[in-house]
N, C-alpha and C positions, 0 to 999 in steps of 0.2 A: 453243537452247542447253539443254543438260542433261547428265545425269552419264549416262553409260554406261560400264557393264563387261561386260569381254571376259576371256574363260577361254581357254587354247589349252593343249588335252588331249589326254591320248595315248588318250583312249576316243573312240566315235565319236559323232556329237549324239546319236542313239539313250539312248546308253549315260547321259551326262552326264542329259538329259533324265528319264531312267527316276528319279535320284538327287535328282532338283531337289525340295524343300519348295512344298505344296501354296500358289499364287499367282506364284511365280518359274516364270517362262520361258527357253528359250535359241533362238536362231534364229540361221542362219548370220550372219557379222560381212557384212557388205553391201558394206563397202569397206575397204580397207588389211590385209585379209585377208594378204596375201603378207608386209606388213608387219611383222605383227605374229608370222606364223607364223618369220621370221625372227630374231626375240628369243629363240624358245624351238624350236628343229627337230625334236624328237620327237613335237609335238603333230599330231595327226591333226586335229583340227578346232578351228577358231576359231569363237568365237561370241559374242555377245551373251546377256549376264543380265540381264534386262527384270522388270519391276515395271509391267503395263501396256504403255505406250511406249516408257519410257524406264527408267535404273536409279536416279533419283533418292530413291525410297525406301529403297532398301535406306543412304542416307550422311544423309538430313537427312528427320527427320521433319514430314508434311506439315500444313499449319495451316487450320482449316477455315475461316477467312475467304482466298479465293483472292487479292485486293488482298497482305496481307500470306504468303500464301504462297509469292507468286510477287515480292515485294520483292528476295531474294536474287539472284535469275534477272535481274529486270530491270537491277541493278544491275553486274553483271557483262556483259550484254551493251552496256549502256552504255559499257564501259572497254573494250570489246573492237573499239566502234565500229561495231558491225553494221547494213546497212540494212533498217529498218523491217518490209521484207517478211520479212526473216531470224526477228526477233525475234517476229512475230506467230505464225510455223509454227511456231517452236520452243515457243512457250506454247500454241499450240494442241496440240502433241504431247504437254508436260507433262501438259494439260489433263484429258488420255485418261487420266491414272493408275491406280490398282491400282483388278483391277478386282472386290476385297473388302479387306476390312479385315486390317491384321498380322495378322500371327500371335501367339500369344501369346509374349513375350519381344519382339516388336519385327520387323523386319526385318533389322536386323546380328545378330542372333539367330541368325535362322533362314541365313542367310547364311557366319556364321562352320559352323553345325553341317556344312550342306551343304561348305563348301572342309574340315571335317578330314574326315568320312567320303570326300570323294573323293580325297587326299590318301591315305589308306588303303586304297582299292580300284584309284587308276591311279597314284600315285606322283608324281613333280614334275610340277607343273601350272603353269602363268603365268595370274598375273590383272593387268588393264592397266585403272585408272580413269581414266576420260578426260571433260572438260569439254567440250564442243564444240557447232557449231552442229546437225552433222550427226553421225550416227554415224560413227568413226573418221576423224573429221577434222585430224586432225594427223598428221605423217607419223614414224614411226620414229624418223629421226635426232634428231625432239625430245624421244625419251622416255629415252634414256640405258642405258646396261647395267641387267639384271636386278638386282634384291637378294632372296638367298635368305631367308626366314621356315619358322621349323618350325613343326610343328601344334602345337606346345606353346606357341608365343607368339601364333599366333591364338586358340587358344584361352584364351590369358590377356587377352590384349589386342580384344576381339574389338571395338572400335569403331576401333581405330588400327592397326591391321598392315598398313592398305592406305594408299597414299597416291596424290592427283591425281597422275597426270602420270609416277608412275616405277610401271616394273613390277616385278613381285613372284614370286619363285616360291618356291610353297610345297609340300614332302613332304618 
């Protein structure tokens, strides 16, 4: 279990990737790809925005005792009722995290700058935060209609304009 975000853009990985802030990744989305390209149908490529393994840095900063860093994690997988095997991959995934330190401002930082200047290079984009065991592991019909945000309220809001679970498009 961990946070993962997905962008689905009308630039190609190339393109996105060329724009990404030095530590953030993108790599094709692995599964629910159709799914997700379904929310937003101009987007040429779905992908994952990684921090290491997963996207858990760029929403909740990490704590260098791993016991209490991974408290959060565990506690959710707990209510989620996941079996044991689940739970160890997924901390061992977290485990992999970033693989230097923030950037200077943070991670929603560097995160908000990358969605306005893409936002200004490809126009509306979809971003989709997802909790899951696995990358896109929940299927569409749970995520709900888009809610548009302009770059002006990312850029104001640059810790809140994304929320778990519903997607976002932003231009």
């Amino acid at each position: 279990m961990c946070y993962f975000l997905y962008i689905a853009s009308p630039l190609t990985l190339s393109e996105v990737r060329s724009m990404l802030p030095a530590g953030l990744t993108a790599d094709l989305a692995p599964t629910s790809r159709a799914a997700i390209h379904r929310l937003h149908p101009p987007a040429r490529t779905v992908a994952q925005l990684l921090v290491g393994a997963c996207s858990c840095d760029l929403f909740r900063a990490r704590q260098t005792n791993s016991i209490e860093d991974e408290r959060e994690l565990r506690s959710r997988y707990s209510r989620m009722k996941l079996p044991r095997s689940e739970v160890i991959e997924a901390l061992e995934r977290h485990r992999r995290g970033p693989p230097r330190p923030p950037p200077a401002g943070g991670w929603s930082e560097a995160l908000a700058g990358f969605v306005i200047e893409h936002a200004r290079n490809a126009g509306q984009t979809l971003y989709l935060l997802d909790f899951a065991p696995q990358p896109a592991g929940v299927g569409a019909g749970e995520w709900g209609e888009p809610e548009a945000r302009s770059v002006s309220e990312v850029r104001l809001q640059r810790d809140r304009w994304l929320v778990e679970g519903k997607p976002v498009i932003v231009g």
